[in-house]
DSSP file (Angstrom, degrees, kcal/mol; ACC not computed):
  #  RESIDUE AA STRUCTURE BP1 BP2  ACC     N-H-->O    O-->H-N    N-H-->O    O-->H-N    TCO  KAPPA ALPHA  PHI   PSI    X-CA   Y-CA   Z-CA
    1    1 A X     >        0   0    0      0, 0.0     4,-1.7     0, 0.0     0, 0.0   0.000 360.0 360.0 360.0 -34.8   69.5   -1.5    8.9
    2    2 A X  H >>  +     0   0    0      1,-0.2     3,-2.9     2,-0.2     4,-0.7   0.946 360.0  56.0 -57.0 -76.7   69.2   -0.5    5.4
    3    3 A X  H >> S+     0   0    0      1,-0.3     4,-2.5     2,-0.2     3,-1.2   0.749 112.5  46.4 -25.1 -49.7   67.6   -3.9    4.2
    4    4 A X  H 34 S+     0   0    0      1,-0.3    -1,-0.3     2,-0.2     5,-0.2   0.954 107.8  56.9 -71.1 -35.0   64.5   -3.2    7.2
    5    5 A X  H << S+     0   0    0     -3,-2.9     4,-0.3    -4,-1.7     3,-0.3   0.529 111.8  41.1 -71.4 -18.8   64.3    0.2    6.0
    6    6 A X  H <X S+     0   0    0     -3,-1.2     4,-3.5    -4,-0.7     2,-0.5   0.772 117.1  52.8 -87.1 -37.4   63.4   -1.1    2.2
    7    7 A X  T  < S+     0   0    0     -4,-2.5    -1,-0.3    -5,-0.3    -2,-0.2  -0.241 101.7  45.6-113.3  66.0   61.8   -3.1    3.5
    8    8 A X  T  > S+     0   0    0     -2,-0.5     4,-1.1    -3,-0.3    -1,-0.3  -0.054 118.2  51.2-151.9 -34.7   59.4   -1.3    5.7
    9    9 A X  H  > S+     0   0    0     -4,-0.3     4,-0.7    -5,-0.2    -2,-0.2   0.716 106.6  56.8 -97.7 -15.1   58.9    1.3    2.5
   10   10 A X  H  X S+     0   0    0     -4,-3.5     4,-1.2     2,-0.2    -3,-0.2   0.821 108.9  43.4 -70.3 -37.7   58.2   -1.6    0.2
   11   11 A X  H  > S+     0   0    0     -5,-0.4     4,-1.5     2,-0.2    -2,-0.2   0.833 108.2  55.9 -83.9 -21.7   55.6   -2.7    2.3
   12   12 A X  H  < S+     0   0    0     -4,-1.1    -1,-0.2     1,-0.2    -2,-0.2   0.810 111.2  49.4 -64.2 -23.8   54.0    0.6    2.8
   13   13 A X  H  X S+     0   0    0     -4,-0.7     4,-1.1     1,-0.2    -1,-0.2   0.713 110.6  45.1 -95.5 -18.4   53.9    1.0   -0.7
   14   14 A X  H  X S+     0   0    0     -4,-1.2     4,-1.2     2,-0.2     5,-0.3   0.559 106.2  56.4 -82.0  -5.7   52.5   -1.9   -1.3
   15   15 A X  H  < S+     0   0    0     -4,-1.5    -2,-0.2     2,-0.2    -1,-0.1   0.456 111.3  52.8 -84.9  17.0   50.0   -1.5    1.5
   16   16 A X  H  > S+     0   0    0     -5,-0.1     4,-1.7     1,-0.1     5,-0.2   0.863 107.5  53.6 -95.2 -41.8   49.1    1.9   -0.6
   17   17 A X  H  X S+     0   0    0     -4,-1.1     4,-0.6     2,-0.2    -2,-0.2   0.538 106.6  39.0 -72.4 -22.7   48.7    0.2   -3.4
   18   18 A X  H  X S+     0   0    0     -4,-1.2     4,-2.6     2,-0.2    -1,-0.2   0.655 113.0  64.3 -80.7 -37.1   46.2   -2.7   -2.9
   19   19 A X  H  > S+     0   0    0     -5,-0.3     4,-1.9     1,-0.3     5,-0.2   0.938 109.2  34.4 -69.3 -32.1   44.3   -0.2   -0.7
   20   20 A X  H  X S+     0   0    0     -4,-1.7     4,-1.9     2,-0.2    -1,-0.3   0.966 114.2  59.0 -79.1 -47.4   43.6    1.9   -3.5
   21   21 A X  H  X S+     0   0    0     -4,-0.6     4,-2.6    -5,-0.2    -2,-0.2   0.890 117.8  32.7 -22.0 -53.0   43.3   -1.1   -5.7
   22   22 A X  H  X S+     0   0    0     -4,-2.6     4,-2.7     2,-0.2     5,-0.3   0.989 108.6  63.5 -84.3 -54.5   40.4   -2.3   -3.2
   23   23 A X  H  X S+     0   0    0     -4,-1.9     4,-2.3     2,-0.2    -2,-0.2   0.930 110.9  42.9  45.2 -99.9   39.4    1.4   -2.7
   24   24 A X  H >< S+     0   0    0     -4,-1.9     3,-4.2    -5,-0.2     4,-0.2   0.829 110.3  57.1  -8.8-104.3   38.6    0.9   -7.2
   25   25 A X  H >X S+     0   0    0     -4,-2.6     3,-2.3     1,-0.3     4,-2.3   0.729 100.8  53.5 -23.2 -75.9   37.1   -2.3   -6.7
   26   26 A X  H 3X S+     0   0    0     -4,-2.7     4,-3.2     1,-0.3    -1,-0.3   0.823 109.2  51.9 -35.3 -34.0   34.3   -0.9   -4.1
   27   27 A X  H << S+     0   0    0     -3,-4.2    -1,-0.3    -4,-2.3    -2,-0.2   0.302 106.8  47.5-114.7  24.4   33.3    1.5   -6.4
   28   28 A X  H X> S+     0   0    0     -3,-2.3     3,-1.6    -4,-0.2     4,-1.6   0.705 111.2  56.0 -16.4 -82.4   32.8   -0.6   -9.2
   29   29 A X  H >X S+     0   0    0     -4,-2.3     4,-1.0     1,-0.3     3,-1.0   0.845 111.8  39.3 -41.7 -72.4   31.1   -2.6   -7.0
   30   30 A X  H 3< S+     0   0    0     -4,-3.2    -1,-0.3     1,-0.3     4,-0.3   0.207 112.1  54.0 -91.0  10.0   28.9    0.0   -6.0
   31   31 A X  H <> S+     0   0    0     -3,-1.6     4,-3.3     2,-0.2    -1,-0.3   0.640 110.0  55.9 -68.2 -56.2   28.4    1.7   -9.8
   32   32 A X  H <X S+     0   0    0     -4,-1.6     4,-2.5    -3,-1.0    -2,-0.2   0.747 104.0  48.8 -38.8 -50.5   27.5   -1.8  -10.6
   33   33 A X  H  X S+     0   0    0     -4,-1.0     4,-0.9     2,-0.2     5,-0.4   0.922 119.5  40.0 -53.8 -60.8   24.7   -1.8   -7.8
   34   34 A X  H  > S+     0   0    0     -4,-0.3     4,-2.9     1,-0.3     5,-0.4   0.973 109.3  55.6 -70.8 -34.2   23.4    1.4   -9.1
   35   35 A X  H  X S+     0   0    0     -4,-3.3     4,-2.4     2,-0.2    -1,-0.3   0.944 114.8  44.5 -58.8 -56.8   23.9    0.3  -12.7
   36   36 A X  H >X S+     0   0    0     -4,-2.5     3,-2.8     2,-0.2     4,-0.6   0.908 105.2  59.6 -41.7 -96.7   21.5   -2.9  -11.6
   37   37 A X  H 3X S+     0   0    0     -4,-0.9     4,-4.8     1,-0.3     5,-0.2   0.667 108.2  47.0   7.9 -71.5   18.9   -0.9   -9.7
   38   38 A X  H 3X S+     0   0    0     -4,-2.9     4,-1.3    -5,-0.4    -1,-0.3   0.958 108.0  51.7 -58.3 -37.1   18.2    1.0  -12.9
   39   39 A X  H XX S+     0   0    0     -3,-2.8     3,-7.7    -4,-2.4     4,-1.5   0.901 111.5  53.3 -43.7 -74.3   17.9   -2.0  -15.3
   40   40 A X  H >X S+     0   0    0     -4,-0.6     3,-0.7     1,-0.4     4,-0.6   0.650 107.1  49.5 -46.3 -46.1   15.6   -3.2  -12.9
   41   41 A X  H 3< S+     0   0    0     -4,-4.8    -1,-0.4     1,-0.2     4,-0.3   0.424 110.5  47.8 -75.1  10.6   13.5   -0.2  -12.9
   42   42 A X  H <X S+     0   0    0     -3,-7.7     4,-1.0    -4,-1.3    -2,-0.2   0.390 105.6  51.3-107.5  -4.9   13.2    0.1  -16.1
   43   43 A X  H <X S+     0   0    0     -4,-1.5     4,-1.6    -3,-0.7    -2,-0.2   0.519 108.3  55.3 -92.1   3.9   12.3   -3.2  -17.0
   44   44 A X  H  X S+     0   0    0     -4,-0.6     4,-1.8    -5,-0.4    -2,-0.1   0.804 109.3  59.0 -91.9 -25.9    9.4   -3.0  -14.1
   45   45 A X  H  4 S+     0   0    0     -4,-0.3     4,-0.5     1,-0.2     3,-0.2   0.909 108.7  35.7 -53.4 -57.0    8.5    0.1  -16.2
   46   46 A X  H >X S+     0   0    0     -4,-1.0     4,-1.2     2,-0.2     3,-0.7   0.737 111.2  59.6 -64.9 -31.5    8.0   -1.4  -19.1
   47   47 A X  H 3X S+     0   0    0     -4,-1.6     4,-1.4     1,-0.2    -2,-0.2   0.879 112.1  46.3 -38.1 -43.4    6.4   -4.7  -17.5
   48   48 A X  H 3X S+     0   0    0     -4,-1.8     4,-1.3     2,-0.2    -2,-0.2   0.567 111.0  49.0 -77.0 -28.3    3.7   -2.1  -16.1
   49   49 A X  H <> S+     0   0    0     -3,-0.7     4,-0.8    -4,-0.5    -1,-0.2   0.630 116.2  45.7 -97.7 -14.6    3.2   -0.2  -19.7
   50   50 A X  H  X S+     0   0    0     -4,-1.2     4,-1.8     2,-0.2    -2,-0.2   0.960 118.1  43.9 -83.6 -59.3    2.7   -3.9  -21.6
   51   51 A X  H  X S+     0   0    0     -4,-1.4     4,-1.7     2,-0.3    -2,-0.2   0.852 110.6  49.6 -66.1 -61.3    0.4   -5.0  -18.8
   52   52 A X  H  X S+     0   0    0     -4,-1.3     4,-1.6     1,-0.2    -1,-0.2   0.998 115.0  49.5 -56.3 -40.8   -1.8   -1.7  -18.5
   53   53 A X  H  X S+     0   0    0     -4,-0.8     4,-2.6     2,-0.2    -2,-0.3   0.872 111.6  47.5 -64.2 -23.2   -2.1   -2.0  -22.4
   54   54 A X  H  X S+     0   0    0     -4,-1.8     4,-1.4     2,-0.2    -3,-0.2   0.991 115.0  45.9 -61.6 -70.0   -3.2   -5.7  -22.1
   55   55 A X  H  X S+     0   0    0     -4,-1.7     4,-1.0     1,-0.2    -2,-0.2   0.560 109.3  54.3 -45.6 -35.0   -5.5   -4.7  -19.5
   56   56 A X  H  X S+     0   0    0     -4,-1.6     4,-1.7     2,-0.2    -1,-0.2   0.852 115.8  40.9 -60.6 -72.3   -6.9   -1.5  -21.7
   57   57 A X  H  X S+     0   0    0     -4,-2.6     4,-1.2     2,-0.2    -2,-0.2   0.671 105.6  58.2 -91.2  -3.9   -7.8   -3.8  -24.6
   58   58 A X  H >X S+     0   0    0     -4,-1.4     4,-1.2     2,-0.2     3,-0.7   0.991 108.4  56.5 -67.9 -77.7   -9.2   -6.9  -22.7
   59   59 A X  H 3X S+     0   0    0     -4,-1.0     4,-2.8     2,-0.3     5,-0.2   0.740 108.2  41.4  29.0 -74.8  -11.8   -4.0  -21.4
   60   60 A X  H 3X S+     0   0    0     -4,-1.7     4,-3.2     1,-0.3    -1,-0.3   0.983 116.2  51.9 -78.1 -41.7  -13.0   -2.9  -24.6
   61   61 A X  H <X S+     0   0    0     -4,-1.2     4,-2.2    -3,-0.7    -1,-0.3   0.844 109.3  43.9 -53.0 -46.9  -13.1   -6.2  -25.6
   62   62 A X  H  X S+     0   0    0     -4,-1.2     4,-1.8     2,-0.2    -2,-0.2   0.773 120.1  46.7 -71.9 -26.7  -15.3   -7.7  -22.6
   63   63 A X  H >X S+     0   0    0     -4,-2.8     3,-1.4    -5,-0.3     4,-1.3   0.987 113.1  45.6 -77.1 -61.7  -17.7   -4.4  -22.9
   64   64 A X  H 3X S+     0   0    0     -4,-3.2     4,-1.6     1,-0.2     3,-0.3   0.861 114.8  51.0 -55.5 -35.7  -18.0   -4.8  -27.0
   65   65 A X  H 3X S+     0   0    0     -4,-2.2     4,-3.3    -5,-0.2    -1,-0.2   0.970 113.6  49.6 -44.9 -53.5  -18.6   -9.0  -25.9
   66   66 A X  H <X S+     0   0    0     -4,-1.8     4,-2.7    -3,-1.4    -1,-0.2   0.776 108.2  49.8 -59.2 -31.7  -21.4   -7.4  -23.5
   67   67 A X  H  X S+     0   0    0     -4,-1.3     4,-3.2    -3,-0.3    -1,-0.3   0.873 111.1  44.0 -74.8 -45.1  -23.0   -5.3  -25.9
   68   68 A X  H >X>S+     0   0    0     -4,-1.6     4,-1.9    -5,-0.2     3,-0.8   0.989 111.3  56.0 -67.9 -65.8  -23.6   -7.7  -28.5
   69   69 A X  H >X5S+     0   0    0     -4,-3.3     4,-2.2     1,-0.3     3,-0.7   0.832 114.1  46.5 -28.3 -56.1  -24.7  -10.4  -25.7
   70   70 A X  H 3X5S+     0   0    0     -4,-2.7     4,-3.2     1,-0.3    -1,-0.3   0.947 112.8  43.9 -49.4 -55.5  -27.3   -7.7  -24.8
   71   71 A X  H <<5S+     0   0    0     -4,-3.2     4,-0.3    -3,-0.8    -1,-0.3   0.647 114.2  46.8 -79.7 -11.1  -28.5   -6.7  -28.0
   72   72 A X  H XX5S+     0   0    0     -4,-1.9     4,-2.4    -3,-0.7     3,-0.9   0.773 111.1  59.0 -94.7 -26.3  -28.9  -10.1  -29.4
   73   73 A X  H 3X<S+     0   0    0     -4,-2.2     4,-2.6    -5,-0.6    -2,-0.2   0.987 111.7  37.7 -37.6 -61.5  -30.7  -11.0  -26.0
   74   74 A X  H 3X S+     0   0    0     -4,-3.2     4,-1.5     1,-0.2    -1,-0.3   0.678 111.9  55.5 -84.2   5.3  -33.2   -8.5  -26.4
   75   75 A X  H X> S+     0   0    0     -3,-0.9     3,-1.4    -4,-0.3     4,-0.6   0.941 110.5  52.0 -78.1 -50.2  -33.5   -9.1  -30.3
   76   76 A X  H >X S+     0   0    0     -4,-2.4     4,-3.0     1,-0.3     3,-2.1   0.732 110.7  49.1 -35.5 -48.4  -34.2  -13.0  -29.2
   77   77 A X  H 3X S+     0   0    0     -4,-2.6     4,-1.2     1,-0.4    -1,-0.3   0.855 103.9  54.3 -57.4 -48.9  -36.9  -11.8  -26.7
   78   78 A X  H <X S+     0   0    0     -4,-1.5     4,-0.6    -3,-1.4    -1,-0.4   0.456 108.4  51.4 -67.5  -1.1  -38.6   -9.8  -29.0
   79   79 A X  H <X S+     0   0    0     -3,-2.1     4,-1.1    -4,-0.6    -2,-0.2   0.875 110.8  51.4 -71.8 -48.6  -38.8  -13.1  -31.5
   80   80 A X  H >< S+     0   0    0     -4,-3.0     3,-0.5     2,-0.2    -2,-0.2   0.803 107.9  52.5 -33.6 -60.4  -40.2  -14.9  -28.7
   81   81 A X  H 3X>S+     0   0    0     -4,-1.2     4,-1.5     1,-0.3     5,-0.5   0.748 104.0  58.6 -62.2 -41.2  -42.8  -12.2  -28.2
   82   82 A X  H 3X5S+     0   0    0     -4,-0.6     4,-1.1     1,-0.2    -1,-0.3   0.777 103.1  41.2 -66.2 -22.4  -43.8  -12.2  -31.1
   83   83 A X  H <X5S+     0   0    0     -4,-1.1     4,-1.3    -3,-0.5    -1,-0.2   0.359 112.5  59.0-101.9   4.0  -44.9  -15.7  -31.7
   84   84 A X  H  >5S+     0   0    0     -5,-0.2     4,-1.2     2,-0.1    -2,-0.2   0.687  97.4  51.9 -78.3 -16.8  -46.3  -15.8  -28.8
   85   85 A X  H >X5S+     0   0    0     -4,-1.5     4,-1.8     2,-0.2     3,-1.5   0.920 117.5  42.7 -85.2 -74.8  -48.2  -13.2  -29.4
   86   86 A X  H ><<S+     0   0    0     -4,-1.1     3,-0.7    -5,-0.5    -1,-0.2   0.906 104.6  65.2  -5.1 -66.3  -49.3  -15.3  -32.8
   87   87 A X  H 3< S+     0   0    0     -4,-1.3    -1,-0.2     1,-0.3    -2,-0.2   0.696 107.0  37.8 -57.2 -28.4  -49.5  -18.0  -31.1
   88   88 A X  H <<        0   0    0     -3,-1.5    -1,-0.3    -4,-1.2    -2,-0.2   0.561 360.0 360.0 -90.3 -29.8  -52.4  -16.5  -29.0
   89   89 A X    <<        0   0    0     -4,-1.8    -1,-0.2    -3,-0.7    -2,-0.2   0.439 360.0 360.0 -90.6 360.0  -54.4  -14.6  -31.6
């Protein structure tokens, strides 16, 4: 009777003991989760802050492109005009 009685408290104690064991583990696990989550949002953060500045200096760049296209446009025109205007008199 003794021997079932050990061994009835040996297995409750060991069923105490992997359940808290697993108990641990889960909340690891799930620290781990949260631990992910952040990376992630903070590398989407920084994806977002490279990418608006990319975006920012392409901008200034395609407007300063526009401006010079304009202004040499109209100096050309006014060459034009002018020898035509020569051309005529």
């Amino acid at each position: 009777m003794t021997k079932i009685l050990k061994n009835i408290a040996l297995a409750l104690l060991l069923g105490v003991s992997i359940s808290a064991v697993a108990q641990d583990n889960q909340s690891g696990a799930k620290q781990d989760m949260k631990d992910a989550g952040s990376d992630t949002k903070s590398a989407a953060k920084s994806a977002a802050s490279g990418t608006a500045k990319t975006t920012k200096k392409a901008a200034h760049a395609t407007k300063k492109g526009t401006k010079k296209a304009v202004n040499k446009s109209a100096e050309k025109t006014g060459e034009a005009s002018d020898k035509v205007q020569e051309k005529t008199q």
